[in-house]
mmCIF file of the N, C-alpha and C atoms, coordinates in Angstrom:
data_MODEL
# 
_entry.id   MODEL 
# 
loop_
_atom_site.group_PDB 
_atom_site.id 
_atom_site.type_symbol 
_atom_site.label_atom_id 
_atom_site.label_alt_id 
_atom_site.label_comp_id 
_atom_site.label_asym_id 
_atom_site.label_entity_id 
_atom_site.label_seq_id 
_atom_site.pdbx_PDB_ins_code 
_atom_site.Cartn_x 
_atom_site.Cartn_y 
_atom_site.Cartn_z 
_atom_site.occupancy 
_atom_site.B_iso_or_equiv 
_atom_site.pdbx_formal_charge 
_atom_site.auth_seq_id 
_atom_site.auth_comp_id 
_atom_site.auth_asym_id 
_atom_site.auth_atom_id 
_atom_site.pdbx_PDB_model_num 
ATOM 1   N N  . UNK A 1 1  ? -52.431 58.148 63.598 1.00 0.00 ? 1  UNK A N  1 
ATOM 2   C CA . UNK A 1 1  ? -51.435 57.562 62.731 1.00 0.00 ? 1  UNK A CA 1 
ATOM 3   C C  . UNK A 1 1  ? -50.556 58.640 62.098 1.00 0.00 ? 1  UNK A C  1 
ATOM 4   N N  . UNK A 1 2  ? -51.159 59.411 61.614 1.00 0.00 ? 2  UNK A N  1 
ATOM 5   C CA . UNK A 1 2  ? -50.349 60.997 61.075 1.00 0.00 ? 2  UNK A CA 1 
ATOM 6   C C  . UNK A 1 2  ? -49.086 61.667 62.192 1.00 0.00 ? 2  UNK A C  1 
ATOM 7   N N  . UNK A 1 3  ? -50.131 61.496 63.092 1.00 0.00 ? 3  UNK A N  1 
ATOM 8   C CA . UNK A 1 3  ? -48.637 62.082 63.864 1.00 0.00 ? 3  UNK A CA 1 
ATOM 9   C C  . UNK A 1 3  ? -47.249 60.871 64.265 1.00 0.00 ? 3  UNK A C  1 
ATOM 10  N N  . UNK A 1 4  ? -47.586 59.646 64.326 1.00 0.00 ? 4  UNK A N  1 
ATOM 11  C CA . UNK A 1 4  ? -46.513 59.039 64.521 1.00 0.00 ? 4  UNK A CA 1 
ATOM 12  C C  . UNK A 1 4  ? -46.125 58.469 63.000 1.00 0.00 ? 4  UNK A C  1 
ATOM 13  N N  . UNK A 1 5  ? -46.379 58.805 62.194 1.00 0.00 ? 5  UNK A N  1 
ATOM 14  C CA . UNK A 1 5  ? -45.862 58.777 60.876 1.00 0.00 ? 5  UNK A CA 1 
ATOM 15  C C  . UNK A 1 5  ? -44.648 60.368 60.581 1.00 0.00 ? 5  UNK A C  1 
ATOM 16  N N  . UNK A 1 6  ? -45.153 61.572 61.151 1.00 0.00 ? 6  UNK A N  1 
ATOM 17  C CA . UNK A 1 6  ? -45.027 62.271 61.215 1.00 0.00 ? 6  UNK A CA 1 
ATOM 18  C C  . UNK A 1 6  ? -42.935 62.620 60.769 1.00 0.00 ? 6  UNK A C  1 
ATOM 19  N N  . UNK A 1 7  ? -42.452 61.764 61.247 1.00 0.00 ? 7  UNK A N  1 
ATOM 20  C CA . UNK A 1 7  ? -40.682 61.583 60.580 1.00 0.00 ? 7  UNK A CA 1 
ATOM 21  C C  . UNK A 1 7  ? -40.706 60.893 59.096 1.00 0.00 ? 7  UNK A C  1 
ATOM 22  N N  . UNK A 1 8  ? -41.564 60.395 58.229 1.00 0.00 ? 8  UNK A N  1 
ATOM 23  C CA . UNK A 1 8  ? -41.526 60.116 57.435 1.00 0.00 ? 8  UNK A CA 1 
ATOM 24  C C  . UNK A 1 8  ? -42.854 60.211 56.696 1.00 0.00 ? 8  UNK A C  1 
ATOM 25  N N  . UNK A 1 9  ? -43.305 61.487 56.357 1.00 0.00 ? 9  UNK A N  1 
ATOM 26  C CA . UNK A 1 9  ? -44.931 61.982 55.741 1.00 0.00 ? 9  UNK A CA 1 
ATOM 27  C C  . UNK A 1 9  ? -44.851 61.149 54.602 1.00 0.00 ? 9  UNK A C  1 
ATOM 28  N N  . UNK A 1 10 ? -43.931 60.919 54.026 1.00 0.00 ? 10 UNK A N  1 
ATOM 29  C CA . UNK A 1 10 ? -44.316 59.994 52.443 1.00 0.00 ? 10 UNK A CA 1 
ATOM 30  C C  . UNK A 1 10 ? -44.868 58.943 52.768 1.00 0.00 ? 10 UNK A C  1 
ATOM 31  N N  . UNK A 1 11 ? -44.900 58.456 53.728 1.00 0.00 ? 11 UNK A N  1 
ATOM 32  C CA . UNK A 1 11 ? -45.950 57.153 53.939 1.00 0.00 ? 11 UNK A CA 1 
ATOM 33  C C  . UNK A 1 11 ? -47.027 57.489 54.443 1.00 0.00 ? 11 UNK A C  1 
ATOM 34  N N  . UNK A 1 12 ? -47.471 58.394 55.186 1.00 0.00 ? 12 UNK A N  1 
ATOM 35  C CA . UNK A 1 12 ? -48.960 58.740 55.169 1.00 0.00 ? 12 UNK A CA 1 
ATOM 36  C C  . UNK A 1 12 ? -50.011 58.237 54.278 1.00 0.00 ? 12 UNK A C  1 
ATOM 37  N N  . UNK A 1 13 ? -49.580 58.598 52.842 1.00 0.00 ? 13 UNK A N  1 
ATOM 38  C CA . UNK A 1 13 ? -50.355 58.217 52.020 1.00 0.00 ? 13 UNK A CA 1 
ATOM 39  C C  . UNK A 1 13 ? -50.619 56.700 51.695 1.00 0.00 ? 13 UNK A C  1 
ATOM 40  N N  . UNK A 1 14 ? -49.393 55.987 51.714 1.00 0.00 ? 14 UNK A N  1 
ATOM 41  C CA . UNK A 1 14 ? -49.471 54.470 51.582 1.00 0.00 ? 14 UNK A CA 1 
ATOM 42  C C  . UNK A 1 14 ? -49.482 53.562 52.988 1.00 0.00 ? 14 UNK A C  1 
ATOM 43  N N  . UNK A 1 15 ? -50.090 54.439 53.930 1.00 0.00 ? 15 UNK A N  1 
ATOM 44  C CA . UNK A 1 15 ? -50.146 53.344 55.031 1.00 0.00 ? 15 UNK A CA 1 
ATOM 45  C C  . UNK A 1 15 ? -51.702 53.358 55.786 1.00 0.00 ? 15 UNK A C  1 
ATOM 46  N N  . UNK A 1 16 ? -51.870 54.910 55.247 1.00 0.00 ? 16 UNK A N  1 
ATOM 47  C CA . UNK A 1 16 ? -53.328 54.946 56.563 1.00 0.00 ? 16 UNK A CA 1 
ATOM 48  C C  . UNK A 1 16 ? -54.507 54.573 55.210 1.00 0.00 ? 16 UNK A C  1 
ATOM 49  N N  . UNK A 1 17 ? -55.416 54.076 55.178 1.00 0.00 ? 17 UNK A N  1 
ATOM 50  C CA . UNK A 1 17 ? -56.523 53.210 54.149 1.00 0.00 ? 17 UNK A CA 1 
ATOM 51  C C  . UNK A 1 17 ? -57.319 54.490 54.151 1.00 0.00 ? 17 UNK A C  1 
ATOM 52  N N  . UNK A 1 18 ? -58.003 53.998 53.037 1.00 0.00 ? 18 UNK A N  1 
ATOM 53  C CA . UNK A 1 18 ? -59.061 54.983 52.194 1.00 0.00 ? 18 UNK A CA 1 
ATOM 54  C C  . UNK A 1 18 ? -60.503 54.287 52.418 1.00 0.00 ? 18 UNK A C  1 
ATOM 55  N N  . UNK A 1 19 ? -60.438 53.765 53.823 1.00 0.00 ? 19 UNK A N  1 
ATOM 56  C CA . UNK A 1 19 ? -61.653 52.954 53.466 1.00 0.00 ? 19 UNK A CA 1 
ATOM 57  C C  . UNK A 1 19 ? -63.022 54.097 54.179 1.00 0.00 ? 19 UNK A C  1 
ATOM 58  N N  . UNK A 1 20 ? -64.214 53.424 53.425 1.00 0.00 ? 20 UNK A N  1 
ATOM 59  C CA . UNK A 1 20 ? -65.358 54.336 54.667 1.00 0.00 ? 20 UNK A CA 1 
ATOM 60  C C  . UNK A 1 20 ? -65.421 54.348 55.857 1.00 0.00 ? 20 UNK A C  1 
ATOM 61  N N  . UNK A 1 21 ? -66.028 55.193 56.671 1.00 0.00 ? 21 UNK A N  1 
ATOM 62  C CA . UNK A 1 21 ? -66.452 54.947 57.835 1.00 0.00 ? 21 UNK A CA 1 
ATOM 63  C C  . UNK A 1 21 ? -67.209 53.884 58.116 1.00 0.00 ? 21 UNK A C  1 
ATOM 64  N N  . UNK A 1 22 ? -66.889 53.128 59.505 1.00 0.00 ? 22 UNK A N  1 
ATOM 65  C CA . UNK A 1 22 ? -67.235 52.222 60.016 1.00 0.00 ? 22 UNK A CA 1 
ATOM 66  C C  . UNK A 1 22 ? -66.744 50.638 58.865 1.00 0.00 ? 22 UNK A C  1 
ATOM 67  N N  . UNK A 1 23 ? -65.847 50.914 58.413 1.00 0.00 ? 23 UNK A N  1 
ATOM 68  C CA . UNK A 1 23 ? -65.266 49.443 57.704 1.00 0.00 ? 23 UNK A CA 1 
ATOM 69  C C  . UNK A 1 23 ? -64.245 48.908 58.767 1.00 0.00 ? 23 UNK A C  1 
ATOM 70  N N  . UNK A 1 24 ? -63.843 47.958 58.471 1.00 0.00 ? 24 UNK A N  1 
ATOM 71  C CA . UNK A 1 24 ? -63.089 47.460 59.469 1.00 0.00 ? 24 UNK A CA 1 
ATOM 72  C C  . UNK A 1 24 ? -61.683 47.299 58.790 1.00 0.00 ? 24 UNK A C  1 
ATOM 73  N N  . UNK A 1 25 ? -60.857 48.198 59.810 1.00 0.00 ? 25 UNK A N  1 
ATOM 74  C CA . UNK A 1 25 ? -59.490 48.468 59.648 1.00 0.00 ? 25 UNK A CA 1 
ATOM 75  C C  . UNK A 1 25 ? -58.443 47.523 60.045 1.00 0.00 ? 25 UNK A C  1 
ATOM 76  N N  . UNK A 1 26 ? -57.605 46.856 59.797 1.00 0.00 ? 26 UNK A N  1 
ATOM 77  C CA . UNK A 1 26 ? -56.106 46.275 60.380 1.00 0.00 ? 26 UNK A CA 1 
ATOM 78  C C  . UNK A 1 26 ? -55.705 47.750 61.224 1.00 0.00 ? 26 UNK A C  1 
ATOM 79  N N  . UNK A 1 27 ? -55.149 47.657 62.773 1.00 0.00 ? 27 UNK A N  1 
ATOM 80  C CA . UNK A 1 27 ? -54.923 48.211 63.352 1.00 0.00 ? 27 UNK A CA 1 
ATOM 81  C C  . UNK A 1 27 ? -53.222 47.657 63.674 1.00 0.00 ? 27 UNK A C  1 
ATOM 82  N N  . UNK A 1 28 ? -51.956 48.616 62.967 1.00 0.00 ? 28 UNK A N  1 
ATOM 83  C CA . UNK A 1 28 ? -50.947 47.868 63.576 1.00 0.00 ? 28 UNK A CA 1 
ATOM 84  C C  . UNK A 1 28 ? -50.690 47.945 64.831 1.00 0.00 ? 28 UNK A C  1 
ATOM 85  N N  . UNK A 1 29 ? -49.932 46.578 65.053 1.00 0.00 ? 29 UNK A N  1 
ATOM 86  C CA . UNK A 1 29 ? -49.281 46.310 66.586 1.00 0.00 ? 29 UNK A CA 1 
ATOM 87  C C  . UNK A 1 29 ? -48.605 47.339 67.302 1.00 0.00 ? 29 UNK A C  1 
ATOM 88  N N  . UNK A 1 30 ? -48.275 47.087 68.497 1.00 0.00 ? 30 UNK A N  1 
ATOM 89  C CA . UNK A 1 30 ? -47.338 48.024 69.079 1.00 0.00 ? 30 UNK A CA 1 
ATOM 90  C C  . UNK A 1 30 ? -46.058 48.441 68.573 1.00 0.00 ? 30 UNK A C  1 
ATOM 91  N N  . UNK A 1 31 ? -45.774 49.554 68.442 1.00 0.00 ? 31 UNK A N  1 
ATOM 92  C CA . UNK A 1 31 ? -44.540 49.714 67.466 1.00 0.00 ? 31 UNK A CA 1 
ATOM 93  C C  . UNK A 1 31 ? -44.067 49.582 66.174 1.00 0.00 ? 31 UNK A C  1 
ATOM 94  N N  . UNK A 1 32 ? -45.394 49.383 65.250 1.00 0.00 ? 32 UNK A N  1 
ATOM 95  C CA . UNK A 1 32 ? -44.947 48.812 63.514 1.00 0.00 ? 32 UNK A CA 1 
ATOM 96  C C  . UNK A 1 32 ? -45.170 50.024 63.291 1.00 0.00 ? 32 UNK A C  1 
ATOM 97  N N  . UNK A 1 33 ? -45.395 51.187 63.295 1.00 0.00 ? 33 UNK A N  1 
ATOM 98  C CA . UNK A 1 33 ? -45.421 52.423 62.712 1.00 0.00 ? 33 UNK A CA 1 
ATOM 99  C C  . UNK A 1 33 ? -44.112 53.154 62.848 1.00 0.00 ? 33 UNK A C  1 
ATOM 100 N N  . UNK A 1 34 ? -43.911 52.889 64.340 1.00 0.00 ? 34 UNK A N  1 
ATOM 101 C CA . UNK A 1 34 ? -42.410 53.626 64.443 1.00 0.00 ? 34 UNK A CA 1 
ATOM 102 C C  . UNK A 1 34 ? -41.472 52.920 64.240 1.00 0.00 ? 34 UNK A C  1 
ATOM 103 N N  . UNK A 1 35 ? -41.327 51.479 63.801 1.00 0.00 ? 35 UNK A N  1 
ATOM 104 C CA . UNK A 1 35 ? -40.292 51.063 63.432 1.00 0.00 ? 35 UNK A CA 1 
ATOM 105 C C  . UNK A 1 35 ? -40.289 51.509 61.568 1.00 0.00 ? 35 UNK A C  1 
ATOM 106 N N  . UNK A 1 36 ? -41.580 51.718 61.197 1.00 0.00 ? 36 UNK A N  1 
ATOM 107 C CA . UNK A 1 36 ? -41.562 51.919 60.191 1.00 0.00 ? 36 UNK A CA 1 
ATOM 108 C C  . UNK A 1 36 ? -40.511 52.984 59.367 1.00 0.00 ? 36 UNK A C  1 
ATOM 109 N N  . UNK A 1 37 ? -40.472 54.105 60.741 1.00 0.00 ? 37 UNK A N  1 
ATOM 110 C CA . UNK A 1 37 ? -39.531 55.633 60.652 1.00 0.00 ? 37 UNK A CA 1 
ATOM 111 C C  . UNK A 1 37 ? -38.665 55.617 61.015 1.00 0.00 ? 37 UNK A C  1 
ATOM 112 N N  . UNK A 1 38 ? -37.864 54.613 61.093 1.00 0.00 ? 38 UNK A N  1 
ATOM 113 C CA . UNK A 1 38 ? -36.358 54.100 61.803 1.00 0.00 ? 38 UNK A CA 1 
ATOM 114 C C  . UNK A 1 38 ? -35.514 54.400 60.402 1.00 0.00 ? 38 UNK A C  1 
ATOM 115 N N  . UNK A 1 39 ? -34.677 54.709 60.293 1.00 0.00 ? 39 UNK A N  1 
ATOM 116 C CA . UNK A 1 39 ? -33.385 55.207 59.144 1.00 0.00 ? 39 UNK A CA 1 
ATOM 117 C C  . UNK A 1 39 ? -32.969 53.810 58.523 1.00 0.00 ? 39 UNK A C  1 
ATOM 118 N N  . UNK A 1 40 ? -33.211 52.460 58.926 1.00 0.00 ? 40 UNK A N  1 
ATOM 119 C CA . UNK A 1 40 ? -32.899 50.927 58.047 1.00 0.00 ? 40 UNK A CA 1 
ATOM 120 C C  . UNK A 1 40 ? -34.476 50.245 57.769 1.00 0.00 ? 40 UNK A C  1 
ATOM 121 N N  . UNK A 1 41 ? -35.473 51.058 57.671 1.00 0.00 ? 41 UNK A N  1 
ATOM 122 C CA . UNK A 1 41 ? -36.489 50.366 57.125 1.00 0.00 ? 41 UNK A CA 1 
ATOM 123 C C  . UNK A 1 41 ? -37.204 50.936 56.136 1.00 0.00 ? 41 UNK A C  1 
ATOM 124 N N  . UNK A 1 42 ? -37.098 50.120 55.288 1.00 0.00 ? 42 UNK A N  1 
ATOM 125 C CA . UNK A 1 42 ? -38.058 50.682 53.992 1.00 0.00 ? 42 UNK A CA 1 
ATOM 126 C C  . UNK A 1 42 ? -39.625 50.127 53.674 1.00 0.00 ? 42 UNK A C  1 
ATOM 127 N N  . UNK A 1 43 ? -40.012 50.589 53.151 1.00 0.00 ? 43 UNK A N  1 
ATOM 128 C CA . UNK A 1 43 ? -41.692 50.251 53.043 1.00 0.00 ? 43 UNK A CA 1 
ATOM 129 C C  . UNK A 1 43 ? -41.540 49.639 51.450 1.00 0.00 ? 43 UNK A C  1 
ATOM 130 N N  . UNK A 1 44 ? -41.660 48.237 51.311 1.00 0.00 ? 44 UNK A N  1 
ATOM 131 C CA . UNK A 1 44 ? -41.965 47.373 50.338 1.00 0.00 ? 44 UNK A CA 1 
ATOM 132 C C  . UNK A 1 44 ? -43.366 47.491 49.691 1.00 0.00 ? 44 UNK A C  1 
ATOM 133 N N  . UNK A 1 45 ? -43.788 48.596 48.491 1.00 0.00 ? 45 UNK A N  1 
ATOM 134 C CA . UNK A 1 45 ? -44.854 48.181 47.870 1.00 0.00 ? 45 UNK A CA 1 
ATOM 135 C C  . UNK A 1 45 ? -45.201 47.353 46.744 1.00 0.00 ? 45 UNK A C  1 
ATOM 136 N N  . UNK A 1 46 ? -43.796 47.357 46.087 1.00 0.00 ? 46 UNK A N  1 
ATOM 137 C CA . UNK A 1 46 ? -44.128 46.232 45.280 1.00 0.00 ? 46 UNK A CA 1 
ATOM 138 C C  . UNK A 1 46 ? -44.185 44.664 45.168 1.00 0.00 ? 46 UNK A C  1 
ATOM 139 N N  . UNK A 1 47 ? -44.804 44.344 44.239 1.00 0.00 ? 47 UNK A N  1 
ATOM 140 C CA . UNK A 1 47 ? -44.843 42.423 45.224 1.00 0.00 ? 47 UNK A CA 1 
ATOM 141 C C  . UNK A 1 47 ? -43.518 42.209 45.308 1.00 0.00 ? 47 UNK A C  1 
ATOM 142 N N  . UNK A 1 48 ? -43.696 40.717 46.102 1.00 0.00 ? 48 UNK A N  1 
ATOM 143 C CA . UNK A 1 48 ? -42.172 40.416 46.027 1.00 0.00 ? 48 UNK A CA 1 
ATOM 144 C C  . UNK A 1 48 ? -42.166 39.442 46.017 1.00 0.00 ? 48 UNK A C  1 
ATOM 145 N N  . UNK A 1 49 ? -40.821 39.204 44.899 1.00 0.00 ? 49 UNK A N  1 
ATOM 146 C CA . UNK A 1 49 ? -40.965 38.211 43.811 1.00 0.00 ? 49 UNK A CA 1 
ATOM 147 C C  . UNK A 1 49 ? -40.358 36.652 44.298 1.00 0.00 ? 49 UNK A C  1 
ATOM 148 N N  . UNK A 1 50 ? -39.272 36.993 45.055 1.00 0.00 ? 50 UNK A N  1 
ATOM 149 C CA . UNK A 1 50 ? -38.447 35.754 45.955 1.00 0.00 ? 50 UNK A CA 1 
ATOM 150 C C  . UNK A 1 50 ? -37.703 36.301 46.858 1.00 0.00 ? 50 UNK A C  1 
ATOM 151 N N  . UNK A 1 51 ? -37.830 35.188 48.409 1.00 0.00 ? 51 UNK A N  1 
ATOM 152 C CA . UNK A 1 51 ? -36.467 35.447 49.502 1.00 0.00 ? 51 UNK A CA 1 
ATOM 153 C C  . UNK A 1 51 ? -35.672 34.903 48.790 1.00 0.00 ? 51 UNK A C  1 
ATOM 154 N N  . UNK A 1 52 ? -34.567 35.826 49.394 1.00 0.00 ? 52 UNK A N  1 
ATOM 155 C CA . UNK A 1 52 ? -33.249 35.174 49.238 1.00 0.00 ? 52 UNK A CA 1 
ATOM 156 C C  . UNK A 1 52 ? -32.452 35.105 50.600 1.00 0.00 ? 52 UNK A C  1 
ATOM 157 N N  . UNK A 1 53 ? -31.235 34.797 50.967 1.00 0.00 ? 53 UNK A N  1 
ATOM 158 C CA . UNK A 1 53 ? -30.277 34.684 52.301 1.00 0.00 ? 53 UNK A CA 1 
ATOM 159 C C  . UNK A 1 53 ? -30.478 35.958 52.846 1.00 0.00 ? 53 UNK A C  1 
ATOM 160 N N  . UNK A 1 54 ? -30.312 37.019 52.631 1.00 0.00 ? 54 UNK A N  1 
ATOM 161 C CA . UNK A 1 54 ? -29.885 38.022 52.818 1.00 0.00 ? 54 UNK A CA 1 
ATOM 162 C C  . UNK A 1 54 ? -30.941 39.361 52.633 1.00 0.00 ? 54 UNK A C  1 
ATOM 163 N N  . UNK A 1 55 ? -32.119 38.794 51.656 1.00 0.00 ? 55 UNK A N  1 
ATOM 164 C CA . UNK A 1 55 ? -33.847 39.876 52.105 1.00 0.00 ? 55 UNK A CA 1 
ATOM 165 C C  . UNK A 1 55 ? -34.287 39.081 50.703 1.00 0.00 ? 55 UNK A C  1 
ATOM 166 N N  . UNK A 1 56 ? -34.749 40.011 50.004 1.00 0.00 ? 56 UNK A N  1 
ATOM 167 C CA . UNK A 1 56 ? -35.598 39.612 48.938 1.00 0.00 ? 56 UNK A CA 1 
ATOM 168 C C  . UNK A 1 56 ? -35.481 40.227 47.876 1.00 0.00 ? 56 UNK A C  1 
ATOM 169 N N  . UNK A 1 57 ? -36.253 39.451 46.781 1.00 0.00 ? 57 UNK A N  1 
ATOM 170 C CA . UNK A 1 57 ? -35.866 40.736 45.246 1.00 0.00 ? 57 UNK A CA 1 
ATOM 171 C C  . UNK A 1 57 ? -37.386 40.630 44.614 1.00 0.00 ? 57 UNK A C  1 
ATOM 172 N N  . UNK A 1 58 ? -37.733 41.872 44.301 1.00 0.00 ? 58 UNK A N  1 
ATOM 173 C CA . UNK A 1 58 ? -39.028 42.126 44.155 1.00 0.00 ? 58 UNK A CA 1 
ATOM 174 C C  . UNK A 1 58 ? -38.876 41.906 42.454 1.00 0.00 ? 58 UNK A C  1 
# 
């Protein structure tokens, strides 16, 4: 995961889990990491509060 995070290290921290060994992980799909490092996507951590037309407002 580190290395294909690797264009955007600030998410390292908020994407790969802190869990123990042998817990069971969500493994993303094909391509949700690197779309993650695309220049129009941002990583939403805070809740979010309502859609609207056009995205959402947290």
């Amino acid at each position: 995961m580190k290395r294909r995070l690797a264009a955007r290290p600030e998410l390292i921290e908020k994407i790969i889990p802190q869990f123990t060994v042998c817990c069971r992980r969500l493994t993303p799909g094909p391509g949700y990491l690197e779309a993650l490092c695309t220049e129009n996507t941002t990583l939403q951590t805070t809740p979010i509060a309502r859609f609207t037309p056009t995205g959402h407002r947290a």
